[in-house]
C-alpha positions in Angstrom: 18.0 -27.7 14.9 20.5 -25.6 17.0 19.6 -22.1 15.5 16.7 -21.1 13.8 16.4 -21.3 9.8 15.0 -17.7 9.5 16.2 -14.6 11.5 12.8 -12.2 11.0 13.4 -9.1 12.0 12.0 -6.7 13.4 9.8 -9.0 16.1 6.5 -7.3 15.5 4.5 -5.1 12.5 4.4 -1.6 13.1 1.9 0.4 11.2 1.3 4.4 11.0 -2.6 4.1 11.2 -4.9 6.4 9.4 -8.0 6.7 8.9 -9.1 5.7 5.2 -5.2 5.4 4.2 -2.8 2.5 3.6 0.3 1.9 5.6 3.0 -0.9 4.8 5.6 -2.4 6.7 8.5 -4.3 5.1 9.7 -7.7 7.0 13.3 -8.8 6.5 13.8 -12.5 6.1 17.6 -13.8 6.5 18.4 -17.4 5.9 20.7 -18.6 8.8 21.1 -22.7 7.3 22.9 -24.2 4.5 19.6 -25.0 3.1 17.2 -23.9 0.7 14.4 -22.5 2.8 11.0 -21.9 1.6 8.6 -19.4 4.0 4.9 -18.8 4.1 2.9 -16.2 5.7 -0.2 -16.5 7.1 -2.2 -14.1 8.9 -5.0 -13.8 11.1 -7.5 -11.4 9.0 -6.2 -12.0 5.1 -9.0 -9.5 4.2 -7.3 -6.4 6.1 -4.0 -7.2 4.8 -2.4 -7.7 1.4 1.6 -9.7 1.6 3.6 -9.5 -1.2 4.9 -12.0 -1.9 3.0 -15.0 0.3 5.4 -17.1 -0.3 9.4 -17.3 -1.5 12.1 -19.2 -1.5 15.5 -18.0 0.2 19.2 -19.2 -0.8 21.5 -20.6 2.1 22.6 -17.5 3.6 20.7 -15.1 1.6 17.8 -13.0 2.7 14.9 -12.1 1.0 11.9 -9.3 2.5 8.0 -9.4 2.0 5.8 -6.1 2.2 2.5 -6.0 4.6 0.3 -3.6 3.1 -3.0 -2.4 5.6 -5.6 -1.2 3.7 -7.1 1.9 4.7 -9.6 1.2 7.7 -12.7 3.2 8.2 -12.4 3.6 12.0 -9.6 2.6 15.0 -9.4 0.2 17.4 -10.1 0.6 21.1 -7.1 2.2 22.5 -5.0 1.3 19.1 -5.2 -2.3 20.6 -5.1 -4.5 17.3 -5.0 -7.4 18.1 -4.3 -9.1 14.3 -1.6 -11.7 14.0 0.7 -12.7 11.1 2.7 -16.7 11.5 5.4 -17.0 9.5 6.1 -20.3 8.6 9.6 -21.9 6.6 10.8 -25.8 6.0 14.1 -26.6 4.3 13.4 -27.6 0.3 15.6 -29.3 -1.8 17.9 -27.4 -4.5 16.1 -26.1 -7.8 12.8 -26.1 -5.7 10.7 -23.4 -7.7 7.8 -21.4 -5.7 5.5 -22.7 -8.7 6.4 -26.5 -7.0 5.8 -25.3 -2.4 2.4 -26.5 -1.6 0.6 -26.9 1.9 2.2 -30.1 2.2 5.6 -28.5 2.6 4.3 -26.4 5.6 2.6 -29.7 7.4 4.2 -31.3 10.1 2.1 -34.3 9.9 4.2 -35.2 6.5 7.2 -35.8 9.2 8.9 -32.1 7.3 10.3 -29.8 9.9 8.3 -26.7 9.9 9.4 -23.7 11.8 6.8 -20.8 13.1 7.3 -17.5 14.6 4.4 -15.0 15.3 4.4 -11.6 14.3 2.5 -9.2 16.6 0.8 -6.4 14.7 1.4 -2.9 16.3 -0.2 0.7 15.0 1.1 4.0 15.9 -0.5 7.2 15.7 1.1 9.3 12.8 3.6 12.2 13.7 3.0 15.7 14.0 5.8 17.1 11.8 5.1 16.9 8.0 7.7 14.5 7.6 6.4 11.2 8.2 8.9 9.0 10.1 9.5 5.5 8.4 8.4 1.8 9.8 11.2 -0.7 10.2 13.6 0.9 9.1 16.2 -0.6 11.2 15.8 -4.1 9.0 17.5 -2.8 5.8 20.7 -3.3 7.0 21.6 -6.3 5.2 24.0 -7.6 2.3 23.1 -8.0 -1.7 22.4 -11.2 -2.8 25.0 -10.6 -5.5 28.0 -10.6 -3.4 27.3 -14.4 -2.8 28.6 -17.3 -4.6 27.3 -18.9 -7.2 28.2 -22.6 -6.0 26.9 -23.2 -2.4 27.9 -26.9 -1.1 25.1 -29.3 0.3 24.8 -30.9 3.2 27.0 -33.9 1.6 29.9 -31.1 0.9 29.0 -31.8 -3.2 28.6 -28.7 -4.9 25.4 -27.9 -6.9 24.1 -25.0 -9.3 21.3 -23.2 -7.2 19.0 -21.1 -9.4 20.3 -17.6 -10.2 17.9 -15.4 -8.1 16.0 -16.0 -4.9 12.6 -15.9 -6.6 9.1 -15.6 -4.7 5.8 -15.5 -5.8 2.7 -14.0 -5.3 -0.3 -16.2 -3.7 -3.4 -15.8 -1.9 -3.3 -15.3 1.6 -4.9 -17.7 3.8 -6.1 -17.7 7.3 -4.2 -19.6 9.5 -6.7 -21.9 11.5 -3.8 -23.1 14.3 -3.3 -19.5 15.7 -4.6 -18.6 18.8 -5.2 -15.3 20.2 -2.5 -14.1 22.9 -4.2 -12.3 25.8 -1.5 -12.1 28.3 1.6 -9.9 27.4 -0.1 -7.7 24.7 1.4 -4.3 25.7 2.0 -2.7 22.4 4.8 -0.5 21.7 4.3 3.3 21.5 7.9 4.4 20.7 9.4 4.9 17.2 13.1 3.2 16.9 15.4 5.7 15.7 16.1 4.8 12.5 18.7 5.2 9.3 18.5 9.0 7.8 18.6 7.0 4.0 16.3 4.7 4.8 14.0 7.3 6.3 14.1 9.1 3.1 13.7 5.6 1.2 10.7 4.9 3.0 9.3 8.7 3.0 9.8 8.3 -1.2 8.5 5.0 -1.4 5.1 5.8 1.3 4.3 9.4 -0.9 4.8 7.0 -4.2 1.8 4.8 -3.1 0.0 7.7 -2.0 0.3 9.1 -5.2 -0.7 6.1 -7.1 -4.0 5.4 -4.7 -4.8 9.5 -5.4 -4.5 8.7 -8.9 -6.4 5.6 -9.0 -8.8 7.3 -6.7 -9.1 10.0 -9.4 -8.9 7.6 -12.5 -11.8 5.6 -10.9 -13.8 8.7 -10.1 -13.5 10.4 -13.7 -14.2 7.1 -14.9 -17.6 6.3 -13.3 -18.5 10.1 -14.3 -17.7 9.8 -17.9 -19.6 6.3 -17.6 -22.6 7.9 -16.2 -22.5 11.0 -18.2 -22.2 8.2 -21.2 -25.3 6.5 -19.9 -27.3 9.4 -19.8 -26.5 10.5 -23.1 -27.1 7.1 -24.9 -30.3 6.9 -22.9 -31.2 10.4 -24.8 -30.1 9.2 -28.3 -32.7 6.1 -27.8 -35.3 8.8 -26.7 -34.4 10.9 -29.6 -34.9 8.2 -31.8 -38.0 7.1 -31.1 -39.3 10.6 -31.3 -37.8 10.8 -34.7 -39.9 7.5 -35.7 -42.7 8.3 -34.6 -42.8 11.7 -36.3 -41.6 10.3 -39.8 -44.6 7.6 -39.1 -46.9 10.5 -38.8 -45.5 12.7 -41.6 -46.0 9.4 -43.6 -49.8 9.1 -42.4 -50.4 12.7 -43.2 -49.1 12.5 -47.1 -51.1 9.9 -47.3 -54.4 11.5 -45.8 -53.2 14.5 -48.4 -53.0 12.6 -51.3 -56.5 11.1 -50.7 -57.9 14.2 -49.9 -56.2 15.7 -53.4 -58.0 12.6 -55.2 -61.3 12.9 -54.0 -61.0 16.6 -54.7 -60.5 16.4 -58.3 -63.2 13.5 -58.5 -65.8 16.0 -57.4 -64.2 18.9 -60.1 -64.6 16.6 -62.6 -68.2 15.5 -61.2 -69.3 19.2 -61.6 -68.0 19.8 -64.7 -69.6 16.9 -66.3 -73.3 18.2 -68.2 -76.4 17.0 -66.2 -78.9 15.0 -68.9 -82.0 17.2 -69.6 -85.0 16.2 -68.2 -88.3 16.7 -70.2 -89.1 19.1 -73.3 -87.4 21.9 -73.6 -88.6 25.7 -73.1 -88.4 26.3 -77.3 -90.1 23.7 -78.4 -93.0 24.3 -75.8 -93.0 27.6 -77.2 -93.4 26.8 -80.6 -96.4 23.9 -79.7 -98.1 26.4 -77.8 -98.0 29.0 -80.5 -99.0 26.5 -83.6 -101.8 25.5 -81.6 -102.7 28.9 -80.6 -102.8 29.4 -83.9 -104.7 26.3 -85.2 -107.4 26.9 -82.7 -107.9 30.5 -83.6 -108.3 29.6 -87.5 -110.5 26.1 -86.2 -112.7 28.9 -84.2 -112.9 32.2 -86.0 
């Protein structure tokens, strides 16, 4: 083709790097053709990065932008040499094409499809000494609203069809890209800022404190969350402990009635054992008394 299908602006991915905190970059996509266009991106580390959306579908002369989000990174690179890659890849679709129906095969040029790539060099800044923090890109918002465009865009046959309403893209996984290679030669990163629009300086100061404010928040949530969980822990583990000092004493209050109750029984046995009259054992004392007198007596008047 004579021009290219997507005019990407700006040519590389500038990032304010911080230690532990995100930084995103916003890419501007601009369909040049008459076509439907569908884009993928593709990066060299999909773990470091998060792309919103992955993929998208632009209308003919419509433009469409994707957010590159760093997450935050424990330590910099040598010399703020980073030398992560992002490939940008977009093939003509036909009308009514939904980003439910763009597959891999859309993107490979073995089908015969043609599929053009740019690389996007990823550049990281050190962050400004003023409180203000100057914006990233801010030079790509210059662009029309989709709603100032037609409704019915002819084809390449000069019929007229009803596109879909909306540009729409969706969210997908990123995946590596296998087919790029690692540029040595000509990697001289830019250290300058680009002067940039005073609205969208303020745009992009409200929307970088937003997403600082919603990771503190999360950050926060997450924290108080795995303290109340621990907290909650600790306290059910002291409820089962408490419990199973609370059987064991009812078990042994139990055992102790019950040694109590013997005790009481074999108690009153042995009353009643004393109180019961012992059988007499021989004659008793009067009736030797009176034998010993009568014969006292018999024997005195037998031997006078």
């Amino acid at each position: 083709m004579d021009t290219e299908l997507l005019q990407i602006e700006p040519p590389h991915l500038t990032f304010v790097f911080e230690l532990k905190k995100q930084s995103s970059c916003l890419v501007h996509l601009a369909n040049n053709a008459s076509h439907y266009v569908a884009f993928k991106v593709k990066t060299t580390s999909p773990k470091k990065y998060c792309v919103r959306p992955t993929i998208g579908i632009i209308k003919p002369h419509a433009s469409c932008d994707f957010t590159v989000t760093m997450q935050p990174q424990r330590s910099a690179p040598p010399d703020f040499q980073c030398k992560d890659k992002f490939l940008i890849q977009s093939t003509i679709v036909p009308v009514g094409t939904t980003p439910d129906q763009i597959s891999s095969q859309f993107f490979s040029k073995e089908t015969g499809n043609y599929v053009e790539e740019k690389k996007l060099r990823v550049v990281l800044i050190s962050p400004p000494s003023s409180p203000v923090l100057l914006p990233v890109n801010s030079d790509l918002y210059h662009h029309d609203s989709l709603a100032g465009y037609k409704d019915r865009i002819p084809t390449v046959d000069g019929l007229e069809n009803l596109p879909p309403s909306l540009t729409v893209a969706e969210e997908k996984s990123l995946e590596p890209t296998q087919d790029m290679e690692e540029d040595t030669t000509g990697e001289d990163m830019i250290s300058k800022h680009v002067e940039n629009d005073p609205r969208t300086q303020s745009k992009i100061e409200v929307e970088i404190g937003m997403k600082q404010g919603e990771d503190d928040l999360r950050l926060n949530l997450a924290k108080d969350y795995e303290e109340l969980k621990s907290r909650l822990s600790i306290m059910e583990s002291k409820l089962r402990e408490a419990d199973e000092t609370i059987a064991k004493l009812t078990e042994e209050k139990r055992a102790n009635t019950r040694e109590k109750n013997l005790l009481k029984l074999e108690l009153e046995m042995l009353k009643r054992k004393r109180n019961m009259k012992r059988p007499q054992v021989g004659f008793p004392l009067l009736f030797v008394c009176v034998v010993a007198l009568v014969s006292v007596t018999v024997g005195y008047y037998v031997h006078p």
